[in-house]
ZAMARGU-4260 file (C-alpha; in steps of 0.2 Angstrom, whole numbers, plus 5000, padded with zeros to 4 digits):
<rodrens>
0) 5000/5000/5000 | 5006/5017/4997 | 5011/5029/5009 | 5004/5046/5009 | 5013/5061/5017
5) 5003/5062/5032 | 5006/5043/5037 | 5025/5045/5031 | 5035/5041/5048 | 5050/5051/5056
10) 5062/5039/5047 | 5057/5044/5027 | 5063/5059/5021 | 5048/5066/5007 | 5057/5071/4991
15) 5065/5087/4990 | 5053/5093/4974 | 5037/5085/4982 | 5041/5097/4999 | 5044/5111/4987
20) 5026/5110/4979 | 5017/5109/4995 | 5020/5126/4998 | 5006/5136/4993 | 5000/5152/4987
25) 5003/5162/5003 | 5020/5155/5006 | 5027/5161/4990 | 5021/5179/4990 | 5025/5183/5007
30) 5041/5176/5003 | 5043/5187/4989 | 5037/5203/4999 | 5052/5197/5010 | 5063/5198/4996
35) 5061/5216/4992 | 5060/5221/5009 | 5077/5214/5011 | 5084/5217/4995 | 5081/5237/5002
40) 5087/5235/5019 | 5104/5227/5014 | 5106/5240/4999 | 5107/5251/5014 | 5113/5239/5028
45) 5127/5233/5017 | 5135/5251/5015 | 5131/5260/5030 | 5147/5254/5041 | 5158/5265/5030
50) 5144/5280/5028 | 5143/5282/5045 | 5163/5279/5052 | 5175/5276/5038 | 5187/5290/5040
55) 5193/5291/5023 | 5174/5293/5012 | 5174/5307/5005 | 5155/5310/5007 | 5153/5301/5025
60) 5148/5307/5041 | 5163/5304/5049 | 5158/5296/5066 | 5167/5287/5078 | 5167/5268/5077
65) 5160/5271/5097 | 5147/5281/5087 | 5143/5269/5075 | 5142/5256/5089 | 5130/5268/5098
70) 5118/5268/5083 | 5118/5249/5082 | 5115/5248/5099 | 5099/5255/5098 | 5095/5250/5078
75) 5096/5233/5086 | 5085/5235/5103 | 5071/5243/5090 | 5072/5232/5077 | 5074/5214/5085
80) 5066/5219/5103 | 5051/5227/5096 | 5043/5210/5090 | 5042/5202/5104 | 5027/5215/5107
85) 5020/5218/5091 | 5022/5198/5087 | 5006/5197/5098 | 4999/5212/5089 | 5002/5201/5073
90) 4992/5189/5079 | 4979/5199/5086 | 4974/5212/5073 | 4982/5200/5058 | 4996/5198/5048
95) 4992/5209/5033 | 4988/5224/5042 | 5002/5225/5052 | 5013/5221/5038 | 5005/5237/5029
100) 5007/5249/5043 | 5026/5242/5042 | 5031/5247/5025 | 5023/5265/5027 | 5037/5266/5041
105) 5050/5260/5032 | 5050/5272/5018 | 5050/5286/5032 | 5065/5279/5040 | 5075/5279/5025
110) 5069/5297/5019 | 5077/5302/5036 | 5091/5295/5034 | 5094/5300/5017 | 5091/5320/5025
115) 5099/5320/5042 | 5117/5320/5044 | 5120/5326/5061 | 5120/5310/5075 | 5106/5313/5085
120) 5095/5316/5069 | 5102/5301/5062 | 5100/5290/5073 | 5079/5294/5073 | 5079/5289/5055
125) 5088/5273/5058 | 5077/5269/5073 | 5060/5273/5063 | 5068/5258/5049 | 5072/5248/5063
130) 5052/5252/5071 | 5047/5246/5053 | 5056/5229/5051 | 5051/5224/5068 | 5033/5227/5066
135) 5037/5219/5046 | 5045/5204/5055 | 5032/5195/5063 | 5018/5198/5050 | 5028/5189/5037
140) 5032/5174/5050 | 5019/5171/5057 | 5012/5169/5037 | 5026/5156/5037 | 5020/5147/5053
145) 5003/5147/5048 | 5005/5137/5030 | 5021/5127/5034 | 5019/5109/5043 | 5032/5099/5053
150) 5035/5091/5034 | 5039/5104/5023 | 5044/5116/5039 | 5064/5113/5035 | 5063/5115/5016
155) 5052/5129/5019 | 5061/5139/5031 | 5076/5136/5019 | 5067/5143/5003 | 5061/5158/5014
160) 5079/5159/5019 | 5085/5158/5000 | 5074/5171/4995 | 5080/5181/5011 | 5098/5181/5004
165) 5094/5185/4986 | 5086/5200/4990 | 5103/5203/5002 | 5113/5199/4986 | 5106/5210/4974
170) 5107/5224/4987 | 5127/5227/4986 | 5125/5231/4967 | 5110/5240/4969 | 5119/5250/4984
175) 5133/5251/4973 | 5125/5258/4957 | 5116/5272/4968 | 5131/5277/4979 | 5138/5281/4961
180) 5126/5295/4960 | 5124/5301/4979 | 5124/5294/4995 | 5106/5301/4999 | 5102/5291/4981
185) 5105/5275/4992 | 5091/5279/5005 | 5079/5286/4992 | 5081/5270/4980 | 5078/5258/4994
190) 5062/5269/4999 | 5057/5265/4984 | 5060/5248/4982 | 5052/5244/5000 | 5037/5254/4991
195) 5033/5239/4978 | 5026/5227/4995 | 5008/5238/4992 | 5007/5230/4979 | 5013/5213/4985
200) 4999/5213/4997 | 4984/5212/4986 | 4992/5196/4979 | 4984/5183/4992 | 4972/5182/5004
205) 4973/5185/5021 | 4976/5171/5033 | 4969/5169/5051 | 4982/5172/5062 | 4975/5161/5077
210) 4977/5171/5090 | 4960/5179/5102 | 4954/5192/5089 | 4944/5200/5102 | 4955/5203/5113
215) 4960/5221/5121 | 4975/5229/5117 | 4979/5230/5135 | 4976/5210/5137 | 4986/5205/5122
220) 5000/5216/5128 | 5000/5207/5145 | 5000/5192/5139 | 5015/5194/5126 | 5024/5198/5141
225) 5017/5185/5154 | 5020/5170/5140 | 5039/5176/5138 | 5043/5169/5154 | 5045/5152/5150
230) 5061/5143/5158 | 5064/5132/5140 | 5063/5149/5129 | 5071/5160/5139 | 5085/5150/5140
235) 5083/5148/5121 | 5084/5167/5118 | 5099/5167/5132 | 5110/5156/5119 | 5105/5162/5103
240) 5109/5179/5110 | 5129/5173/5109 | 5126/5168/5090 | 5120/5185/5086 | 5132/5193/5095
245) 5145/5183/5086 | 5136/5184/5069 | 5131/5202/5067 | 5150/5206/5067 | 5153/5201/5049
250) 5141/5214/5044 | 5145/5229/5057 | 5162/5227/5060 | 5169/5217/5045 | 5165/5230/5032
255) 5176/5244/5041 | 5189/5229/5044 | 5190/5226/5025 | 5191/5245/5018 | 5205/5246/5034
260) 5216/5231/5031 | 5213/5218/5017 | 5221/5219/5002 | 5211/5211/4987 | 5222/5219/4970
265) 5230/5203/4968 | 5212/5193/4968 | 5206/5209/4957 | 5220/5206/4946 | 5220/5187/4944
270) 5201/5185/4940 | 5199/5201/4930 | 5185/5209/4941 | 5176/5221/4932 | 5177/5240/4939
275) 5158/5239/4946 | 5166/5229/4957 | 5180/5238/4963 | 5179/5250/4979 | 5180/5267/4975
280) 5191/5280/4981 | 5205/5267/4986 | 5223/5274/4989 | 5232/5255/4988 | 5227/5252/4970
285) 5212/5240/4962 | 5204/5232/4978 | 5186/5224/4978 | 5174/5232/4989 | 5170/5226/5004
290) 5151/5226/4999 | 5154/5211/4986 | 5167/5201/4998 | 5154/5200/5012 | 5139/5195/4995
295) 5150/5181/4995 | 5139/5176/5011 | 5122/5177/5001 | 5129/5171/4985 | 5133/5154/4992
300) 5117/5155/5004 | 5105/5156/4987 | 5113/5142/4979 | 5113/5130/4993 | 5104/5135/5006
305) 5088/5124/5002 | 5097/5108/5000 | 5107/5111/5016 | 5089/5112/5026 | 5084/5096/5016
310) 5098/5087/5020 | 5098/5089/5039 | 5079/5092/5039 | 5079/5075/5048 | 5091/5081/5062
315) 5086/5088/5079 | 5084/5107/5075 | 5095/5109/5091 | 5109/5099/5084 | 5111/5108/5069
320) 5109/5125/5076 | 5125/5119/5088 | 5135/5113/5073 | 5130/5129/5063 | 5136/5139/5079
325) 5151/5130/5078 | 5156/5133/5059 | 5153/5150/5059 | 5162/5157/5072 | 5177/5147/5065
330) 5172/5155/5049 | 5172/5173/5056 | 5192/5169/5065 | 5196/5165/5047 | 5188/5180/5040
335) 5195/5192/5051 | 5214/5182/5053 | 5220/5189/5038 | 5224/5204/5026 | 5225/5193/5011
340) 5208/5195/5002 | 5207/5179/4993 | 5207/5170/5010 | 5195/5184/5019 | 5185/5178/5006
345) 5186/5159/5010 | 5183/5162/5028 | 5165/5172/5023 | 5160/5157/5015 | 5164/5144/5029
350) 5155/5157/5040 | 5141/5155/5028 | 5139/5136/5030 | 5137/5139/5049 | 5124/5153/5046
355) 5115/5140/5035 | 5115/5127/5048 | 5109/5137/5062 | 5100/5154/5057 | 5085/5146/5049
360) 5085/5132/5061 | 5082/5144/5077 | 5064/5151/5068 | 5061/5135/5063 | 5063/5128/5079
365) 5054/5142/5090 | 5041/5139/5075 | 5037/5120/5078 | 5036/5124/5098 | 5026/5138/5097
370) 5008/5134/5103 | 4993/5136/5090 | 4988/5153/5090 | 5004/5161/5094 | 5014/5158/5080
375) 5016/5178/5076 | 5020/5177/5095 | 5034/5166/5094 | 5041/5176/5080 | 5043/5190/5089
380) 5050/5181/5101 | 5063/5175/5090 | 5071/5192/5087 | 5073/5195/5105 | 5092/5184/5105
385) 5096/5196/5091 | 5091/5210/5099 | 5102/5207/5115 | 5117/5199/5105 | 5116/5213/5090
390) 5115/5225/5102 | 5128/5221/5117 | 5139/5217/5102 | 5138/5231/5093 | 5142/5243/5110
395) 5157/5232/5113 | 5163/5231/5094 | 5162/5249/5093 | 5176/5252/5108 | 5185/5236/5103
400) 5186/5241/5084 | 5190/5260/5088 | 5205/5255/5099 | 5212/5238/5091 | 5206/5242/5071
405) 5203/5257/5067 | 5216/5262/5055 | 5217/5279/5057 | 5218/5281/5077 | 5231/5268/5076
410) 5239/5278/5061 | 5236/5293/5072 | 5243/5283/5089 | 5260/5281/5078 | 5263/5298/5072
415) 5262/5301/5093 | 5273/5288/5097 | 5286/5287/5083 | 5287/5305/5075 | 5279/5315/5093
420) 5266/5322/5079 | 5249/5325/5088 | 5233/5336/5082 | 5230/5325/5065 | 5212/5321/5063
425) 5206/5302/5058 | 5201/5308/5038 | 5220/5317/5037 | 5231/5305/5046 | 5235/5291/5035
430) 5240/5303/5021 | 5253/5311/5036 | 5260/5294/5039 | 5261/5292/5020 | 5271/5309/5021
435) 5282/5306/5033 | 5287/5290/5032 | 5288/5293/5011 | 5279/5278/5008 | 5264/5273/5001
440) 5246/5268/5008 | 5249/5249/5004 | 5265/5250/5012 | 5259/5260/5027 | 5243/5248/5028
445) 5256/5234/5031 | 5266/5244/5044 | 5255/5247/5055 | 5246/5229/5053 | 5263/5224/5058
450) 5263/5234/5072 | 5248/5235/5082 | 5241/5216/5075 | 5221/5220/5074 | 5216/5203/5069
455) 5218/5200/5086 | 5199/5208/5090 | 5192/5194/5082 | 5197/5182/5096 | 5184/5188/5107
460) 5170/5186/5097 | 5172/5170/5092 | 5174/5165/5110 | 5158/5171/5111 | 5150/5161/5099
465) 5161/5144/5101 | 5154/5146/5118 | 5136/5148/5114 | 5139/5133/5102 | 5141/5122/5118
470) 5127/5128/5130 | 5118/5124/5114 | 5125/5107/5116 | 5118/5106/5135 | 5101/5113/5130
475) 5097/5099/5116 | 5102/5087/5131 | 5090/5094/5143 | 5076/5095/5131 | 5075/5083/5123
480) 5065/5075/5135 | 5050/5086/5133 | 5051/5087/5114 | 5046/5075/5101 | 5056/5065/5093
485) 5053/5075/5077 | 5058/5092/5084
</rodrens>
């Protein structure tokens, strides 16, 4: 007798393709409306480390790396803590809705902060984006929860993480083309982009979200707070807050680390890069930009991504989101260890196999526990580790990088120290080293690399993570007893 899908047992892993078409209508256009919005958010997210704290560009703002760690800080208490209320909203009031009253947000943030330039002004405009992904977040989620089953929930969460990573790869060339014209052009474009989700919306049908349509807004906010404190998820969140603190430094502190100290011309020049790939303004010859190094994390992502996800789809989420922990903060020590862009690049991609194994895993996961009726709950919920890691870690990174990897204090410290120059400012003070040491940027870049070794930061964070990786390790021990054998 045949065997249907719902009668299959944990054993049998369904084919990849019939997964794939059991997603329906919902699925595919909310995942779309997740492209977009990403493929806006990383044509910002991927070039504003250098607009705000890269001392050398030209049209930048010039802040401090502790500045530029202050407007994380609070980017990412907005963007990742906010869910965890308004994932109950999501539920309440429905998904559509609040994902409508989301991309209105969204285009106001990046109008600010394509007209404020001053700190404070700025960092309004990058809290009203971060306001509008987090009440985006768990609308699109919660769609996810809704249509996906135990089944297909692995391949699914990995197409949704595909399409997640396409929108991020197309972003660096998109940011690219419109830095070309202005820096303000980035902000405007992505506006625009973000815009297109009106029309996304009239695509599919609403779905109920589940939860207690009825309820008031004071109750529904009680109880997202009350049914946070669960032993099993909070300890949950505690971990995953380790991996984000770990993972979000590829695209904070990475960037500025790459413009600073890799040298890519020899890559450039053996594989014939074309010049819309090449960073502008560079003082140490062809290099490529940092923007298109770090895509090398969503290229590989959009290629693999799926069957990843379907060939571990019958491992313990847990498991996989320890090994996943594991890979990519070897991956980021590799990354960040060297100046040599071909083997910068290498460590991105191992980091990207971890990412893989874990990132989709954890919503999948806290999707599969979450109650009936709170799956937009649980959503938010799962944006709280990201919160707390993405934020610590951005506060931290922003002292550690301004005092171990910033290339112009440290250019700045040796003009002190070894020609009892002082009074330079960061955007003048590698071309005074240039000067007095008559040398050049490549040589100078190597000089004080050399010198002051600030690779060396890195060490800290992968601790982080490598540690993280094994309380994971303990947690998939101690629950397992509560959870099926399928979870």
């Amino acid at each position: 007798m045949s065997t249907t899908t719902s009668e299959m047992t944990a054993d049998q892993k369904e084919p990849l393709i019939r997964q794939m078409t059991s997603l329906g209508r919902a699925f595919w256009m909310v995942n779309i409306m997740e492209m977009w919005e990403r493929l806006a958010y990383y044509g910002v997210r991927v070039v504003i480390p250098i607009y705000i704290a890269q001392a050398d560009e030209v049209a930048g703002l010039h802040f401090t790396a502790i500045e530029k760690g202050q407007i994380f800080l609070w980017w990412a208490l907005v963007q990742s803590l906010v869910p965890m209320i308004s994932g109950g909203f999501a539920d309440r009031y429905g998904f559509k809705k609040t994902i409508t009253i989301s991309i209105a947000i969204k285009v106001a943030g990046y109008v600010l902060m394509a007209t404020q330039r001053e700190f404070y002004p700025f960092l309004f405009g990058c809290c009203v984006l971060a306001l509008g992904t987090a009440i985006f977040k768990p609308g699109v989620q919660g769609t996810m929860c809704q249509v996906l089953t135990k089944r297909n929930s692995s391949v699914g969460w990995g197409a949704f993480y595909m399409l997640v990573n396409i929108g991020g790869f197309l972003g660096p060339p998109l940011a690219h083309f419109l830095y070309g014209i202005s820096w303000p052009a980035v902000f405007y474009g992505c506006a625009g982009i973000v815009s297109l989700n009106f029309l996304m919306l009239f695509t599919y049908k609403e779905l109920p979200a589940g939860g207690a349509q009825t309820a008031s807004f004071v109750k529904t906010l009680k109880d997202t707070i009350v049914k946070f404190f669960n032993l099993r998820l909070i300890v949950f969140v505690l971990i995953m807050s380790g991996f984000w603190l770990m993972f979000m430094q590829l695209f904070d502190m990475l960037p500025n680390f790459i413009v600073d100290w890799v040298d890519s011309s020899k890559l450039v020049e053996s594989l014939n890069i074309p010049d819309f790939m090449l960073q502008k303004n560079s003082l140490r010859g062809a290099q490529l930009s940092q923007e298109w190094m770090i895509n090398a994390n969503a290229g590989l992502i959009i290629f693999t991504v799926v069957i990843v996800n379907w060939m571990v789809s019958r491992m313990r989420r847990t498991h996989s989101i320890f090994l996943g922990i594991t890979i990519g903060s070897v991956g980021l020590i590799a990354a960040g260890f060297t100046n040599v862009g071909l083997y910068c690049m290498l460590g991105i991609l191992l980091f990207s196999v971890g990412e893989m194994l874990s990132s989709p895993k954890m919503n999948e996961y806290l999707g599969v526990i979450a109650p009936e009726g709170e799956k937009g709950l649980y959503m938010g919920y799962a944006n709280v580790p990201q919160g707390i890691g993405w934020g610590l870690g951005s506060y931290v990174a922003g002292h550690v990088y301004d005092e171990m990897g910033d290339k112009a204090n440290l250019a700045i410290d040796y003009l002190k120290n070894n020609f009892d120059i002082t009074g330079v400012s960061r955007s003048d003070a590698m071309n005074r080293l240039v000067e007095v040491t008559s040398s050049n940027h490549t040589d100078v870049t190597q000089l004080l690399w050399d010198t002051y070794s600030p690779y060396e930061l890195w060490y800290r964070f992968a601790a982080v993570g490598i540690a993280s990786a094994i309380a994971m390790l303990f947690y998939a021990k101690w629950v397992k007893k509560y959870e099926a054998a399928d979870v």
